[in-house]
N, C-alpha and C positions, 0 to 999 in steps of 0.2 A: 682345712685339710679334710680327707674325705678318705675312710680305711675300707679295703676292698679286698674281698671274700670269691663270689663265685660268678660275676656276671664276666664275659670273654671278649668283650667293647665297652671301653669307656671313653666317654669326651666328657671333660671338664673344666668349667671354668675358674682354675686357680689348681694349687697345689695337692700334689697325691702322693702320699706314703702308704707304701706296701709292706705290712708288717711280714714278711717272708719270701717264699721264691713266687716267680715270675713265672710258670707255665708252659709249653708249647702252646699255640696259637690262640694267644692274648694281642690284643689290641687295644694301646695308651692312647689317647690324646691329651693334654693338659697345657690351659696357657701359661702356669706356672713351672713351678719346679716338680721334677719326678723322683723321689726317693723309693728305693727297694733294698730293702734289708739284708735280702737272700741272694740269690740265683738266678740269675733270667737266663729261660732258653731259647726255643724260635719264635721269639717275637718281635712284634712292631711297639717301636716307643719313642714318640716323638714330646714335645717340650717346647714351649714359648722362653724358657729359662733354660738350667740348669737339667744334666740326669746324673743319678749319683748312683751305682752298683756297689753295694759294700761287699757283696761275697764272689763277684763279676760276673761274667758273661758267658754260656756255653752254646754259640749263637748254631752249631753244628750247618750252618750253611743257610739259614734261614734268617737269624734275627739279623735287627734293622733300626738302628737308634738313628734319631735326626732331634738334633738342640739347637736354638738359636743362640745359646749363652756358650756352654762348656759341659763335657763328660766327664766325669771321673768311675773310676772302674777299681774294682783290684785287678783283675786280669779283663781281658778281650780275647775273646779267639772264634774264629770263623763266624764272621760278623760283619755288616755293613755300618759305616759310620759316618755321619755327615753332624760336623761343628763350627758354627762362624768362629771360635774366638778360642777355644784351646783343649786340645783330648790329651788325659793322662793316667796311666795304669802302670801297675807294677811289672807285667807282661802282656806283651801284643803279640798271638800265633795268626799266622794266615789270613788274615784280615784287611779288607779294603776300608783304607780311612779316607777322605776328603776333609779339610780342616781348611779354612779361610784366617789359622794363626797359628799357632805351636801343637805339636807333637812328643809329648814326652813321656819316657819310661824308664823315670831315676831312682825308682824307689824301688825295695826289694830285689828283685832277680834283674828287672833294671833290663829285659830285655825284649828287642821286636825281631823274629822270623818270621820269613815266608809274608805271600801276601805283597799289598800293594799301598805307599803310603803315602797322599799326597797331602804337601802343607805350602800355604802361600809363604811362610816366614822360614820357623827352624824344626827339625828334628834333632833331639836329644836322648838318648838312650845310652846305659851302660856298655851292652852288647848288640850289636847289630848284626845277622844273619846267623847261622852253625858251622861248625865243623864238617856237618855233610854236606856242604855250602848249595842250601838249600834257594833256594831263587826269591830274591827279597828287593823287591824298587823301589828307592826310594827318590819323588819328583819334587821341585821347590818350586813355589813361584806361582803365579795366574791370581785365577778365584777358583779354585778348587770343588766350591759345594754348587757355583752354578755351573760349571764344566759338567759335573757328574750328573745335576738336575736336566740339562741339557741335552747328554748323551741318552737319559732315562727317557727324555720326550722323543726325540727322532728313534729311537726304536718302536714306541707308541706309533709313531705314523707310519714307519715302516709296516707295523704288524698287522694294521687298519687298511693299507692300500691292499698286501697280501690279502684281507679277508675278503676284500671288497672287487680282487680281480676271481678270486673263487667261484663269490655267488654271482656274477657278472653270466657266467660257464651253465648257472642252471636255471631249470626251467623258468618263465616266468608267473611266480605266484604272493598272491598277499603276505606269508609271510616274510617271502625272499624280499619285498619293498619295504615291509618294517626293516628288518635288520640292515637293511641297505643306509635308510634312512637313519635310523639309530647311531650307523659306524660313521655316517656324513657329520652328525652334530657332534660327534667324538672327534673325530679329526679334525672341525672349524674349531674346537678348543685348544685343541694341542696345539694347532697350529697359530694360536693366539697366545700360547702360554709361551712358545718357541720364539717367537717376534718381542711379548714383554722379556725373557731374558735373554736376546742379542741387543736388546737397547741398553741393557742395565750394563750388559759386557763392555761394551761401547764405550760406558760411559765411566770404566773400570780399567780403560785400557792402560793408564799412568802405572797401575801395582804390578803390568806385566813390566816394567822396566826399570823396576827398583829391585834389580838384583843382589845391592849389597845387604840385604838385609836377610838373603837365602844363605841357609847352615845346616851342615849337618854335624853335630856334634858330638864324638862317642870316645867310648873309651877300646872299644875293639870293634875292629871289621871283617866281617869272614868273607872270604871268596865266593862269590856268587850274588854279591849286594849289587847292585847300579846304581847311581846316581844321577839325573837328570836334570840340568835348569835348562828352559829355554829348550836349544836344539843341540845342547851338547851333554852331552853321556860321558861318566866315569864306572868302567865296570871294574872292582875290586879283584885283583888274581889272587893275591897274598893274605895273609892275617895281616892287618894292620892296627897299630895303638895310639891312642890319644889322638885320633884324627880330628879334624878343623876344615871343613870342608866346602866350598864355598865357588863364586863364580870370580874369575877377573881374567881379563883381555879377551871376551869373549868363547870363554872355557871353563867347564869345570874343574879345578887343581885343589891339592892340597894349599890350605892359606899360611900365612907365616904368623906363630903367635906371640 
């Protein structure tokens, strides 16, 4: 383990525990586990394992956790999140999650507003959405962390062709052929990184069809929640209790339990 003070990038190989809060503009890398004691604000914290937030997240639109294992949090709020295998806090505000297994938030307040949550398997929380039925989506099913990884690359090439029909517009000089040149090798990656995961989707396409394994499972639902698996939508009008929510005959319904 390696205890860290004042530097604002680290990469390390093996595990990092933060004896306190986490900063505005810090940057994690570690192939191990990432433990923080305190607080983390807008930051990047990525993990070859495990991230563990013991006092959670106050991500105010900026932070950005990516685990290869699982997150655990006490809270999340206004934060990006990407998990192969399971995210779980005592509250979820306004938060984009991507989760490749479960979703949950059964402990404490037990509850996820706002925000957008996609999980391949289940969603589990106490409460789901408010009283001021605040706009809360919740999607089942896919691969969720290459979906998002995905969507993150075609805006990269998007923003590279943008740059690229710009300087195209002016005059022509040395510098304008560096940076032409620069955004060309950027784009032949992206567009290499976009090909490696369409093959891996490919090769994933069996878990888009195992919808019995999609759930969303709460103890209350407020008006303004969705529900998506596949290409069918449940949008929530009423408070609803004890729901069990799930895909069959090509729809999403309440299940029978």
């Amino acid at each position: 383990q390696q205890e860290l003070e004042h530097p604002r990038v680290i990469n390390f190989l093996g595990d990092i525990h933060i004896h306190g809060d986490l900063s505005t503009g810090f940057s994690i890398r570690a192939i191990g586990n990432v433990q923080i004691d305190g607080v983390m604000e807008g930051c990047s914290v990525e993990a070859g394992e495990n991230i563990i937030v013991s006092s959670g997240v106050q991500g105010q639109g900026h932070a950005v956790l990516h685990a290869q294992r699982s997150i655990y949090a006490k809270y999340l709020e206004q934060c990006m999140i990407c998990a192969q295998e399971s995210v779980q806090a005592d509250c979820i505000i306004n938060c984009s999650i991507y989760c490749n297994g479960t979703v949950k938030a059964r402990t404490g307040r037990g509850t996820i507003i706002g925000g957008t949550i996609c999980a391949a398997q289940e969603v589990s929380a106490v409460t789901i959405g408010s009283k001021a039925e605040r706009p809360t989506l919740v999607m089942l099913g896919g691969q969720p962390c290459e979906d998002a990884e995905r969507a993150q690359i075609m805006e990269e090439i998007q923003s590279i062709e943008r740059e690229l029909t710009r300087l195209e517009r002016l005059p022509k000089e040395p510098i304008r052929e560096q940076k032409q040149s620069k955004l060309r090798l950027n784009q032949c990656v992206a567009k290499l990184k976009l090909e490696k995961i369409d093959k891996e989707l490919e090769g994933k396409m069996a878990a888009y069809l195992e919808h019995d394994v999609c759930r969303l499972v709460c103890g209350t639902v407020y008006p303004g929640t969705t529900i998506t698996i596949d290409h069918s939508s449940m949008r929530i009008t009423q408070e609803e209790h004890n729901c069990d929510i799930g895909y069959q005959d090509g729809f999403v319904c309440h299940l029978q339990r």
